[in-house]
C-alpha positions in Angstrom: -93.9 -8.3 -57.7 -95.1 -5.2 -55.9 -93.6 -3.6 -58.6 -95.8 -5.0 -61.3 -99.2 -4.7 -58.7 -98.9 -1.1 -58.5 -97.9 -0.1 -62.0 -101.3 -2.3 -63.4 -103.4 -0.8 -60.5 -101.7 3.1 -61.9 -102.7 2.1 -65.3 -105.9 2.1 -67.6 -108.6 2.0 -64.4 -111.3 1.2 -66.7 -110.0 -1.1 -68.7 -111.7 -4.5 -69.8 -110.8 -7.7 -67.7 -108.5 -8.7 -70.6 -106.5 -4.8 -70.6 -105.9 -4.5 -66.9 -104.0 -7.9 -66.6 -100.6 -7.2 -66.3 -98.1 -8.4 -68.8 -97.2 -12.3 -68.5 -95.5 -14.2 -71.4 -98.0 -16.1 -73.4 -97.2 -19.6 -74.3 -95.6 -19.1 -77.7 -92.5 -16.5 -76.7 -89.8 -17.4 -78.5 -86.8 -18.9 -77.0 -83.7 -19.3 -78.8 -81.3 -22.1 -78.4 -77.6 -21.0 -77.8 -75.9 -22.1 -81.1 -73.5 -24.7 -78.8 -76.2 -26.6 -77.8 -76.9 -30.0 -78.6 -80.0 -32.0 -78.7 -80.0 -34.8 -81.6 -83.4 -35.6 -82.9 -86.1 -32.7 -82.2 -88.4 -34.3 -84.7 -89.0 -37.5 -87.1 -86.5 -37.1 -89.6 -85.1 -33.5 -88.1 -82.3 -32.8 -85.3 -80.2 -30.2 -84.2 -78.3 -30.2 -87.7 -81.7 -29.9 -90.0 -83.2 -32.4 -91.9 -81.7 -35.8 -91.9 -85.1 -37.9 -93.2 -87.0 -35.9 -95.5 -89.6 -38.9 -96.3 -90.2 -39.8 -92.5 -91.0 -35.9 -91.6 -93.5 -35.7 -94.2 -95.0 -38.8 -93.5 -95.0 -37.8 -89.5 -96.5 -34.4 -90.8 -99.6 -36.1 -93.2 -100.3 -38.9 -89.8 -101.1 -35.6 -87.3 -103.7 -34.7 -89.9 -105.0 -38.5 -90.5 -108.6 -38.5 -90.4 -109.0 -35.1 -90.1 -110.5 -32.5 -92.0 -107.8 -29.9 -92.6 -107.5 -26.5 -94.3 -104.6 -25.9 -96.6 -104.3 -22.0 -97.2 -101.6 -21.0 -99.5 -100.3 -16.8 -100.4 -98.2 -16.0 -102.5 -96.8 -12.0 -103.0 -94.9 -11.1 -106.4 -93.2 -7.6 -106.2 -91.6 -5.8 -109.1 -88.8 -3.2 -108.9 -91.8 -0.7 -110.6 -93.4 -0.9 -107.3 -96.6 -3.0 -109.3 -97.3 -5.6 -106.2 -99.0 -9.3 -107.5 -100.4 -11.6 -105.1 -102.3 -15.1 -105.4 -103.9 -16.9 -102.7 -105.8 -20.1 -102.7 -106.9 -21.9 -100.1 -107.7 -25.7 -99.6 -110.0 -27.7 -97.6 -109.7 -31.4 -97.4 -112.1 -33.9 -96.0 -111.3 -37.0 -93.7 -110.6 -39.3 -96.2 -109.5 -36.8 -98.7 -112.3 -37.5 -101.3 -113.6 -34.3 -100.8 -112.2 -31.4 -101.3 -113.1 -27.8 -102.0 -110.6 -24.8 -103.4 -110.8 -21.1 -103.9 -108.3 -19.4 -105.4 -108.0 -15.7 -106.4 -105.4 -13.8 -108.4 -106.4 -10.4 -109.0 -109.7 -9.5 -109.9 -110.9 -13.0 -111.0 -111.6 -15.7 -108.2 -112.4 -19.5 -109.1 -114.0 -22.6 -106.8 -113.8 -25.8 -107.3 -115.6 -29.1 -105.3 -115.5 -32.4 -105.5 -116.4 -35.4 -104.1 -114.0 -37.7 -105.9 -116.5 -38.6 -108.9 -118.0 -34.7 -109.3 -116.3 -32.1 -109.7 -117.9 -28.3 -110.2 -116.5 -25.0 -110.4 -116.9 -21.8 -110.7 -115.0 -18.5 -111.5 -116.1 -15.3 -111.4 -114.0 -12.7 -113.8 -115.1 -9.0 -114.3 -118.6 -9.4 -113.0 -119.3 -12.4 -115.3 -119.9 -15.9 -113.7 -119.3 -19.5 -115.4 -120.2 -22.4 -114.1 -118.5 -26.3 -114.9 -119.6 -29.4 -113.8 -118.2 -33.0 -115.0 -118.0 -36.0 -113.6 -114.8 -37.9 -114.2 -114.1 -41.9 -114.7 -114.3 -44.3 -112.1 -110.6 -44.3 -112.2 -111.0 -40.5 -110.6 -113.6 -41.4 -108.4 -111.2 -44.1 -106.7 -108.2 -41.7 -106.2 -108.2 -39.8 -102.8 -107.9 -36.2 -103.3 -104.2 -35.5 -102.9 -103.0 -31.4 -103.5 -99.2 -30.5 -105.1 -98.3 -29.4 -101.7 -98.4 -33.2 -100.4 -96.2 -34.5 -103.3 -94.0 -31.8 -102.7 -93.1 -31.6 -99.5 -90.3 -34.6 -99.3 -88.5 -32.8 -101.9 -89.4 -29.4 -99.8 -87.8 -30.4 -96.7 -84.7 -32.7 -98.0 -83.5 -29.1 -99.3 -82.8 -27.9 -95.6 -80.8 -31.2 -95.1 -78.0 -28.6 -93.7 -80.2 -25.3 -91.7 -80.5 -23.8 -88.6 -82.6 -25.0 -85.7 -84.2 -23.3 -83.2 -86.4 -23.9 -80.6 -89.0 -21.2 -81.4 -91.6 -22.1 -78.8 -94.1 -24.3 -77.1 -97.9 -24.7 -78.1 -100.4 -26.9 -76.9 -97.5 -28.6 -74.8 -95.5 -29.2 -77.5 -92.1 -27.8 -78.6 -91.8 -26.1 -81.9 -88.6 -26.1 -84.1 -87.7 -23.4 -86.3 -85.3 -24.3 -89.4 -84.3 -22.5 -91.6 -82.0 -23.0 -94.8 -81.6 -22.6 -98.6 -84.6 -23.7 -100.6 -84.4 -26.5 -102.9 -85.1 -27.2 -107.0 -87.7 -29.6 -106.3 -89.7 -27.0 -104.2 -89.3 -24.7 -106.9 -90.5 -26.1 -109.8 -93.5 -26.1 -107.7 -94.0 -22.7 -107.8 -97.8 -21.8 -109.2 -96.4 -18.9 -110.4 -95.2 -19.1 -114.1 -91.9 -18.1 -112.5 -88.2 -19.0 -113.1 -86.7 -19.1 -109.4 -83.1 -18.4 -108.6 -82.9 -19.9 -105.3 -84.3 -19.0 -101.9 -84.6 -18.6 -98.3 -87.0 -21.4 -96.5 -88.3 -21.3 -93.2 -90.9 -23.8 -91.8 -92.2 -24.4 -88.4 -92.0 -28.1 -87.3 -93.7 -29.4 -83.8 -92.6 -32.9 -81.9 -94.6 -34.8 -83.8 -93.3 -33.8 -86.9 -96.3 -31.7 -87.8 -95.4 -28.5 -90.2 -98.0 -26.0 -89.2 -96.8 -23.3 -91.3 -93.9 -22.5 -93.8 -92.4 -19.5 -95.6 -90.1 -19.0 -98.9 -88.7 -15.6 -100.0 -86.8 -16.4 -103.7 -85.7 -13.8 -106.7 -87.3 -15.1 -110.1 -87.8 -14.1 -113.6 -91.4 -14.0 -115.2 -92.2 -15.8 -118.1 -92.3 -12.2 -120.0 -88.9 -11.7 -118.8 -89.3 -9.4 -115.5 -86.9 -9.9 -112.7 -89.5 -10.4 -109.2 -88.8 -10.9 -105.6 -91.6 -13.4 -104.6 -92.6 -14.4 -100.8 -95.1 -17.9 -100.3 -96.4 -18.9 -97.5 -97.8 -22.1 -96.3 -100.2 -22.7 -94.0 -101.4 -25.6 -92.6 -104.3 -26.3 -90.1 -106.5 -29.4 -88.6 -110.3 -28.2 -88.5 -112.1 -31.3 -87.2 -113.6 -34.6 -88.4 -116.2 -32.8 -90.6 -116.4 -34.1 -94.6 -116.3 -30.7 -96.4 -119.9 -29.2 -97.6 -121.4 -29.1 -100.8 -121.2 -25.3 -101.6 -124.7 -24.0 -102.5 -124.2 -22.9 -105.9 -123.5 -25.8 -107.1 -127.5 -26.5 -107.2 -128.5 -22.9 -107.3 -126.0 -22.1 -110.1 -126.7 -22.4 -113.9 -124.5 -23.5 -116.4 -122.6 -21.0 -118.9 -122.3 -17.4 -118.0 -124.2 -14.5 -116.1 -122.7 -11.7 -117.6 -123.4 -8.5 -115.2 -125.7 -6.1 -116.9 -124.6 -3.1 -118.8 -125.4 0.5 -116.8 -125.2 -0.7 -113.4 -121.2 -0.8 -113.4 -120.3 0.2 -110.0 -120.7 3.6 -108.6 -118.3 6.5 -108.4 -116.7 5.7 -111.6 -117.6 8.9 -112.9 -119.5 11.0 -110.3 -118.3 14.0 -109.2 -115.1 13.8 -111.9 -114.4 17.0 -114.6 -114.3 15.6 -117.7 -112.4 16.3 -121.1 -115.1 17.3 -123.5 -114.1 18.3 -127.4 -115.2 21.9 -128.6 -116.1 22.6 -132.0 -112.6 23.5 -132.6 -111.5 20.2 -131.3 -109.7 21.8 -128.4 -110.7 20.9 -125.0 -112.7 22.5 -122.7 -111.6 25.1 -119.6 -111.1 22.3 -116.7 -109.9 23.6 -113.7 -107.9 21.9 -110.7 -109.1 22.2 -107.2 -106.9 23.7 -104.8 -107.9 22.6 -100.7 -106.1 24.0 -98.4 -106.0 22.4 -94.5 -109.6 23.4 -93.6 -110.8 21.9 -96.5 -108.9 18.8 -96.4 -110.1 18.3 -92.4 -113.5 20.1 -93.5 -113.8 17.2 -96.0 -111.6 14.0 -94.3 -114.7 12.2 -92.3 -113.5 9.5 -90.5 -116.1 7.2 -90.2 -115.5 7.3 -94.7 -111.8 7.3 -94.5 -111.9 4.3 -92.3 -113.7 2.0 -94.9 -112.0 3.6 -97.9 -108.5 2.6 -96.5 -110.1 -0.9 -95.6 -111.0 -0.9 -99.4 -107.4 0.3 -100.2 -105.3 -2.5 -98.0 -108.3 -4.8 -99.9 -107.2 -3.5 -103.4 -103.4 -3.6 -102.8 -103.6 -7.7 -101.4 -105.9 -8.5 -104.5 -103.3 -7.3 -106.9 -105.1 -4.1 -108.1 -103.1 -1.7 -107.1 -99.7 0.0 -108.2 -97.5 1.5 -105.5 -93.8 2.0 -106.7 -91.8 2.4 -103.5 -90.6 5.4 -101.8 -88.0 7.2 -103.4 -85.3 9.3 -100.8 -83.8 12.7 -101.1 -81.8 12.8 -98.3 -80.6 16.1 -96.8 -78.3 15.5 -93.9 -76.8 19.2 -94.1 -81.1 20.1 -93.2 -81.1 17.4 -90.7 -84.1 16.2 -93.3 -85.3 14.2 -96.7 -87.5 14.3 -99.2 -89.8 11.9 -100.1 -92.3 10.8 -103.3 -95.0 8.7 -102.5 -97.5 7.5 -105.8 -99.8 5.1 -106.1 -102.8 3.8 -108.0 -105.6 1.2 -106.8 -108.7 0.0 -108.1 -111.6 -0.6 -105.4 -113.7 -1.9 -107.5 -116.6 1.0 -106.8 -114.1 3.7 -107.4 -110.7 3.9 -108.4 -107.9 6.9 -108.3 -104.4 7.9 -108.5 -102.1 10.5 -107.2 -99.0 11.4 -105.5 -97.4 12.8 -102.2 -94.3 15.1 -101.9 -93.4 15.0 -98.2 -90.5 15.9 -96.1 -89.4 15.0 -92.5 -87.2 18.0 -90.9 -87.0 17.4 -87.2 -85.2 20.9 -86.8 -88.4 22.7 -88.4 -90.9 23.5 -85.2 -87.2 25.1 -83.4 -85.3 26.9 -86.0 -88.7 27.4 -88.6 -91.5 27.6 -86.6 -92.7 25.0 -89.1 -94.2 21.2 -89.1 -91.5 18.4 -89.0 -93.8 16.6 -91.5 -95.2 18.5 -94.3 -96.5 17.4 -97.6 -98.3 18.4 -100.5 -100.9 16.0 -102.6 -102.0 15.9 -106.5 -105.1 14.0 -106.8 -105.5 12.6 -110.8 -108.0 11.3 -112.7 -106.5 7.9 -113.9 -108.8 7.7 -116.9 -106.9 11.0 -118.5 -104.1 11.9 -115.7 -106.1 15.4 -115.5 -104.9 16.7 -111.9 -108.3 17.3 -110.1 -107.1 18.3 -107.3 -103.9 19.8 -105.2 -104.7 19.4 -101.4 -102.4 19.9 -98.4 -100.6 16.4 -97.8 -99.8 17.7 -94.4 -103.4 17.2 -92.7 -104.1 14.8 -95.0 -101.3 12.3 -93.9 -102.2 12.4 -90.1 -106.2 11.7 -90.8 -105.1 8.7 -93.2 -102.6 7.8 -90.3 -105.4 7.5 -87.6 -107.5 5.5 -90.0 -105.3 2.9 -90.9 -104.8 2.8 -87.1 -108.4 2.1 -86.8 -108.9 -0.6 -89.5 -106.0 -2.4 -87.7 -107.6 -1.9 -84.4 -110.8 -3.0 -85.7 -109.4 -6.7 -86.9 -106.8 -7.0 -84.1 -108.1 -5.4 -80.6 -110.4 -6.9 -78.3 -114.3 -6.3 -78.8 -115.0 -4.8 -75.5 -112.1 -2.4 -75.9 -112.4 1.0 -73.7 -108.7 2.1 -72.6 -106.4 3.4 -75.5 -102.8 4.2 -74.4 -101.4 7.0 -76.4 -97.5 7.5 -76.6 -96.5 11.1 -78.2 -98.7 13.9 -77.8 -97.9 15.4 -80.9 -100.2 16.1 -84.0 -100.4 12.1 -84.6 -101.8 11.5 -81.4 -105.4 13.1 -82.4 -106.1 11.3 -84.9 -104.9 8.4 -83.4 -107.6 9.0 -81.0 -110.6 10.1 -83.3 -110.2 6.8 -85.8 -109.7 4.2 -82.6 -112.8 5.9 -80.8 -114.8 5.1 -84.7 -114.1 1.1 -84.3 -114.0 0.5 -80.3 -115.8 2.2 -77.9 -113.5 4.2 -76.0 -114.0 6.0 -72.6 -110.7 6.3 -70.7 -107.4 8.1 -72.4 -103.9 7.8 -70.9 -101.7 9.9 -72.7 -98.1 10.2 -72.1 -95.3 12.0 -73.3 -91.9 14.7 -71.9 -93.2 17.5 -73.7 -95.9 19.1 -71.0 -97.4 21.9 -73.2 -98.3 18.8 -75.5 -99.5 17.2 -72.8 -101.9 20.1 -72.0 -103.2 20.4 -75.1 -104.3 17.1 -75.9 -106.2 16.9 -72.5 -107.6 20.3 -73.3 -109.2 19.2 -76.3 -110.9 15.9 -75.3 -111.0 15.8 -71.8 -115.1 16.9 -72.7 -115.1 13.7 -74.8 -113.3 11.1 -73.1 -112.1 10.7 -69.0 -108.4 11.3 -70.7 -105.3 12.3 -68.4 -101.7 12.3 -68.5 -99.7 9.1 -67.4 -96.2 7.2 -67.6 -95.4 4.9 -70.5 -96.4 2.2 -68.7 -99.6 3.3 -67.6 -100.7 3.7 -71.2 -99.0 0.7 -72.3 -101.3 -1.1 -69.9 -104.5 -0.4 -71.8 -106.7 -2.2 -73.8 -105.3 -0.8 -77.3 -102.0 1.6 -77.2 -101.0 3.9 -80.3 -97.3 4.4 -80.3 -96.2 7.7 -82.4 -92.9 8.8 -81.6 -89.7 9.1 -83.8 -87.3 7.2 -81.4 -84.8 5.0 -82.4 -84.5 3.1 -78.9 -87.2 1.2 -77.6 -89.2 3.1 -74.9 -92.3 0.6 -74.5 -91.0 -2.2 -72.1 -92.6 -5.6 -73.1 -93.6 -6.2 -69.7 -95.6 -2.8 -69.3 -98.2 -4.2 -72.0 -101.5 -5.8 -70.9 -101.9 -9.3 -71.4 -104.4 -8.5 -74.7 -103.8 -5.7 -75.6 -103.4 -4.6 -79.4 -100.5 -1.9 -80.3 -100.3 0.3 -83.6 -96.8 1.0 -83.7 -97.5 4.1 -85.9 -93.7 6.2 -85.3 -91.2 4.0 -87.4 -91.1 5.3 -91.4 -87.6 5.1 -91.4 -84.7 3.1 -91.4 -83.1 2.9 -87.4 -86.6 4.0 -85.5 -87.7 1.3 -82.9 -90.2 2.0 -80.3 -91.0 -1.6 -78.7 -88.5 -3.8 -77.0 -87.6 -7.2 -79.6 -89.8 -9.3 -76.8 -92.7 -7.6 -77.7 -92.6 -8.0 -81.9 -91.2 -12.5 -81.1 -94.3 -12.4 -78.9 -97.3 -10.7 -80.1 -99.0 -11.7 -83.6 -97.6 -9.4 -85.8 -98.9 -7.9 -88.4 -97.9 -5.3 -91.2 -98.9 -2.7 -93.9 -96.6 -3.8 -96.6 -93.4 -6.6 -96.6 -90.9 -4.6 -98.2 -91.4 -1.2 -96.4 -91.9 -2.2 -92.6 -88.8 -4.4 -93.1 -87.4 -1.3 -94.4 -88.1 1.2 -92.4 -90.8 0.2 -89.8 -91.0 -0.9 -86.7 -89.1 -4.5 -87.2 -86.4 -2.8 -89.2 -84.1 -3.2 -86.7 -84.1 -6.7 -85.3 -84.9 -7.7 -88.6 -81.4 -6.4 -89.7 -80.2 -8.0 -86.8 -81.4 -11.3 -87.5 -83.9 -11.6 -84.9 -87.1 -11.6 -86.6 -87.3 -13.5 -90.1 -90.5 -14.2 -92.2 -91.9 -16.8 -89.8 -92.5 -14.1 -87.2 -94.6 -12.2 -89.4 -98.4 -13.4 -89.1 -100.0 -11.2 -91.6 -100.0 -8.6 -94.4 -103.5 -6.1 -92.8 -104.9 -6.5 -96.6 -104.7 -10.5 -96.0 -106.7 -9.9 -93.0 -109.2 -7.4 -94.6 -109.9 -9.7 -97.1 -110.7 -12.2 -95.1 -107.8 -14.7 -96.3 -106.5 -15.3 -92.7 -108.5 -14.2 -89.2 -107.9 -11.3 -87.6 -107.9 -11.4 -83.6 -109.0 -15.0 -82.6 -110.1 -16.0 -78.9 -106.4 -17.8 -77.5 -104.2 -14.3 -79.1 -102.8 -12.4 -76.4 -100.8 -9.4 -77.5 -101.4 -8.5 -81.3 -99.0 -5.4 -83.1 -99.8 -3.5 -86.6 -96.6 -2.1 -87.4 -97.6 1.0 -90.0 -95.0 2.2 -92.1 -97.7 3.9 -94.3 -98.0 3.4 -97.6 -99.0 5.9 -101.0 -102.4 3.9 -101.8 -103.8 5.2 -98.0 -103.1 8.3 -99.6 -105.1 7.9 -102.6 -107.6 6.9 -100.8 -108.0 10.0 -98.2 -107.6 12.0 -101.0 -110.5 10.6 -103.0 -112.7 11.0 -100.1 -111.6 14.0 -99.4 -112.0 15.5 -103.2 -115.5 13.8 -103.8 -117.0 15.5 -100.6 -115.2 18.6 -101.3 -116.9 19.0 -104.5 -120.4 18.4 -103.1 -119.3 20.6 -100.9 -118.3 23.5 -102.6 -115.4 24.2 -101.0 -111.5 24.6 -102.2 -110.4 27.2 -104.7 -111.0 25.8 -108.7 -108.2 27.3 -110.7 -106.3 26.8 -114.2 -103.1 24.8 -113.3 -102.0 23.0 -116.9 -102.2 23.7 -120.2 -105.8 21.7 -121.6 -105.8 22.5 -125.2 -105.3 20.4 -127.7 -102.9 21.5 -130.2 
């Protein structure tokens, strides 16, 4: 105990009421049950075996929402081995007496919303800037059925499939104990699948409480697309009792005409073509002289603002969860004799205002700074125009990946810390660390910096360069860990942050782990905080759950959130009962687009960089 007193009172001294509480297990840590143990029935129609009632556990689940409005919010993620990501979303809210119901649903660019009341129904759908409008009233026949959703005719053939699964006591909420099971998935469930998919099987993993109440449920499956494309394909089901509320009549219903509102031509949105060089035809029908941009570090820091990286990543994690982006994963060239790899990073997205493309070469040698006097991380980035595949520009990759880096830090910390944040923790003094500092400080405002790390000349320098800015000084690990928000950027692969160092709310961006075997935080810390992550298939990868999610410790149901679903607005970000919440950042190619385009727009009102001819432009 005194243990615990004086390594909170050696921590963040100005940290908010919520920061300087020392670490206490919140009420949902998980707990494991030994696999010898025996209960019998843990639920209506479940025990320690799985499922042995499949109609009595979703008749339990439907009577804990009786007379209850409840919100029904459905994600879907379609990835193809091209890297192209596709994701669908819709979310459902039903009244009381399930009459009323209203739906939005969006699959890439084009979102659609439908009400009704059990005799009306209207909708609308808004595709490429155009809106239509529907509005029928069906036969009394309709207008005596209750509203009733696929998911509720569903879910008795959903949970006889895990008839044989694993169960685990997961934890307790609200005084209740929660079950985990988890087994194969079966047909029934998957001809469900709003997809247009052909699944092969599955993985399913729902939560169930006492009562029988299924507040959330998870399927990972292979499938084949109707064109033929082989897909790996996550769902997720969420479940959630909002009150005794009927649901509202939307406004547009009334303020919304019938037909279509295309938008008008010439007001498309900006930055389409500002600032671009464009192919033009001379009157030999060759093209013009167009010349690439080179940037070198200055330029790219010259040009990197971070209070505009900040949103244009928020628009990039945006772009990648609606489906309009392409971001192929990594590719590996690894060099053990170098103690180092190579690695290729494109990418493509659409924000909707603007849209770019490009691609990173960039290496991780940890011998470099000893045996080269060189970065372990360098990297070089060619910034296209999509509309051609011109190369505008050829910036370093190297600055540019540690600005980008501290901005997706901040758009994490900006949905997942506390409002009143003013302690951030720092662990690893290196290059990271600054910009760790300089995006956080953008979204929270920040006074006291506890930095920590065994390198001392690192040490010095970071508190050299803010200590004019920020009351910043040099501290353990659990000192920093004991802040309001704490950056972790180190390339371990043992934990070093003990889950008991860490505040009671406070947010972490584990920002080291981009590889397969790194691990900064202790397991404790990923079962207990809400988790959150850049991209599925990369943090489980490489990132920071890589490990215990090899190991079996962490499956899909740990996993709260993709940061695009967040961004978007499709699930909340920090909510007033979260304790700890964690962004593990693997990062991902489309942040790079995104630096790079503010980078390259700026730079060019700027005049700065070096315009040169790189390719061959003519025309032959």
């Amino acid at each position: 105990m005194l243990v615990a007193v004086l390594v909170a009172l050696a921590g963040c001294s100005g940290a908010s009421t919520a920061g300087q509480a020392t670490a206490s297990p919140k009420s949902s840590t998980a707990a494991p049950v030994p696999t010898d143990a025996v209960w019998g029935t843990v639920a209506p129609g479940v025990d320690d075996g799985g499922v042995f009632d499949a109609v009595e556990l979703a008749s339990a689940h439907r009577s804990t929402l009786d007379g209850q409005r409840v919100t029904v919010r459905r994600t879907a993620r379609v990835a193809y081995p091209n890297g192209t990501v596709r994701r669908w979303n819709r979310t459902t809210v039903l009244g009381p007496e399930r009459r009323r119901s209203y739906t939005v649903g969006r699959a890439g660019g084009t979102v659609r919303e439908r009400w009704t009341n059990g005799s009306h129904v209207a909708e609308r759908v808004v595709e490429d800037g155009t809106v239509t409008f529907r509005s029928v009233r069906p036969s009394d026949g309709f207008g005596r059925t209750s509203v009733r959703t696929a998911y509720e005719r569903s879910l008795p053939g959903l949970f006889a499939s895990l008839e044989r699964a694993r169960v685990e006591r997961y934890d307790e909420r609200g005084g209740r104990v929660r079950y985990r099971v988890t087994g194969r998935a079966g047909p029934l469930f998957e001809a469900d699948s709003p997809l247009g998919l052909d699944p092969e099987g599955g993985t399913l993993t729902l939560l169930v409480d006492e009562r029988g109440f299924v507040p959330r449920y998870a399927l990972r499956y292979e499938a084949t697309t109707r064109r033929g494309e082989r897909a790996t394909v996550v769902e997720r089901v969420e479940h959630a009792a909002v009150g005794s509320n009927e649901v509202p009549r939307p406004s547009w219903i009334d303020a919304g005409p019938r037909g279509a509102r295309p938008r008008p031509t010439g007001t498309g949105p900006p930055g389409r073509d500002g600032g671009r060089m464009l192919a033009t035809k001379s009157a030999e029908g060759d093209s013009t002289d167009m010349e690439t941009l080179m940037l070198n570090p200055s330029d790219v820091v010259a040009n990197a603002r971070m209070a505009e990286l900040i949103p244009a990543l928020s628009d990039a994690f945006a772009a990648y969860e609606r489906g309009d982006a392409q971001m192929p994963a990594k590719s590996y060239i690894d060099l053990p004799q170098y103690d180092g790899d190579f690695r290729s990073m494109p990418a493509y997205l659409d924000a909707g205002d603007w849209d770019a493309a490009g691609i990173k070469w960039v290496n991780v040698h940890v011998d470099n700074p000893d045996e080269f006097d060189l970065p372990t991380v360098m990297g070089t980035m060619v910034y296209s125009d999509p509309r051609n595949a011109f190369p505008l520009a050829i910036m370093d990759g190297t600055s540019l990946t540690r600005l980008r880096t501290g901005a997706a830090a901040a758009v994490a910390t900006d949905h997942l810390a506390v409002e009143d944040a003013r302690t951030l923790g720092i662990v690893g003094a290196g290059v990271q660390s600054y910009t760790q500092l300089e995006g956080i400080a953008e979204v929270r405002p920040i006074e006291e910096v506890v930095v920590s790390d065994i390198d001392e000349a690192a040490l010095a320098r970071f508190v050299d360069r803010y200590e004019a800015d920020f009351d910043v000084r040099t501290g353990s690990i659990e000192e920093a860990a004991a802040c309001d928000v704490l950056s972790t950027v180190t390339p371990v692969e043992e934990p070093i942050v003990p889950r008991s160092a860490l505040g009671e709310h406070t947010h972490v961006n584990a920002m080291g782990a981009d590889a397969k075997g790194k691990h900064e935080h202790e397991d404790e810390t990923l079962l207990d905080a809400k988790l959150v992550i850049d991209d599925y298939d990369q943090t489980t990868h490489s990132g920071e759950i890589n490990v215990p999610w090899s190991a079996g410790v962490l499956d899909e149901e740990d996993i709260y959130a993709e940061l695009g679903e967040i961004v978007v607005g499709e699930v909340p970000g920090r909510e007033p009962g979260d304790g700890i919440t964690l962004f593990d950042s693997t990062g991902l190619a489309i942040q790079d687009v995104a630096a790079a385009h503010v980078v390259y727009e700026h730079a060019r009102e700027n005049d700065n960089g070096y315009p040169f001819e790189l390719v061959d432009t003519r025309v032959r």
